[in-house]
N, C-alpha and C positions, 0 to 999 in steps of 0.2 A: 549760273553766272559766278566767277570769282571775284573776290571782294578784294580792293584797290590793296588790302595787307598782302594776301596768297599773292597778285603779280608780283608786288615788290619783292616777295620774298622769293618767289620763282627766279627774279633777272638776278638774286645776290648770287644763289645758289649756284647760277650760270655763270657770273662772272667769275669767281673764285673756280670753276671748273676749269673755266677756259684759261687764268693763270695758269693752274695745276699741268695741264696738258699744253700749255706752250712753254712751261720751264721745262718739263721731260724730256720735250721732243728738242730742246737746246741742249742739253746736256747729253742728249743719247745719238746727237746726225753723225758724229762721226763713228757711231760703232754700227747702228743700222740705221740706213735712213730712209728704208721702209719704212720701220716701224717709227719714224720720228715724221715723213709727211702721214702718217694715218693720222697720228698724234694731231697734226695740221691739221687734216680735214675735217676730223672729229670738232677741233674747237671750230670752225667756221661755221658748222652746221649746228653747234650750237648758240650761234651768236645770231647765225637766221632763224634758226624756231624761237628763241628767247626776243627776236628784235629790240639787240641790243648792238650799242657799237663796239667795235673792235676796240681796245685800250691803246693806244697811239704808239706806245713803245713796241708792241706787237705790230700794227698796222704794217707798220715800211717792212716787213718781215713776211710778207707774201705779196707776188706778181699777180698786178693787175691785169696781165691776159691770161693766163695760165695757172691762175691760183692755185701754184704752187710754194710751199713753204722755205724760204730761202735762206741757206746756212752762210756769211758769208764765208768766201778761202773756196766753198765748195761747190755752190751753184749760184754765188754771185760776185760781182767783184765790185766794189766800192771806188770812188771815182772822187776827187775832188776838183771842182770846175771853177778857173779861176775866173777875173773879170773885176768889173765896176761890184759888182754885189756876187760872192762865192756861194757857191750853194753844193750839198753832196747830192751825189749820182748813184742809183745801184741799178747795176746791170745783170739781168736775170741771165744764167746762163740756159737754161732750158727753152727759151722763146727767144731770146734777144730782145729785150725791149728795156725802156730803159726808165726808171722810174726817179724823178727829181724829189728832194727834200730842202728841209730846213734852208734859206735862205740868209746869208750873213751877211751884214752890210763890211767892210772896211775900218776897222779902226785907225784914225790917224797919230 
């Protein structure tokens, strides 16, 4: 059995990994972006063996049908949706689907 320190210390270890490998694969889509969704899949599977969540600013940053890793300009296209309450939109270009965020109310 590991002792409540080794997990804790296992999911830091993971977290900081999975930073590591989602700044590269930002920095590196537009030169290969093979090697930027490996970058992708890499951190995903380490967020499910670590059962830990995905850090938010990453989250909106992969397609929930297709989980794949989403540059925008290059496989997604951002969208702002107006109304009573605006909220942004990114649309996966690889699936089409359309994933809603941040919800903002109107300021008067």
């Amino acid at each position: 059995m590991s002792s409540r320190r080794e997990k804790q210390a296992t999911k830091k270890i993971a977290q900081e990994r999975i930073e590591i490998l989602l700044t590269l694969a930002d920095g590196i889509y537009s030169e290969d972006p093979e090697l930027a969704q490996r970058y992708g899949d890499l951190a995903r599977k380490i967020v499910m063996k670590a059962r830990i969540r995905m850090p938010e600013k990453w989250r909106i940053r992969f397609c929930r049908k297709c989980k794949k890793f989403l540059y925008p300009g290059i496989t997604t296209h951002v969208r702002i949706k107006s109304g009573v309450s605006s909220r942004v939109v990114y649309y996966c270009d690889i699936c089409n689907v359309g994933k809603k965020s941040k919800q903002f109310s109107k300021s008067s």
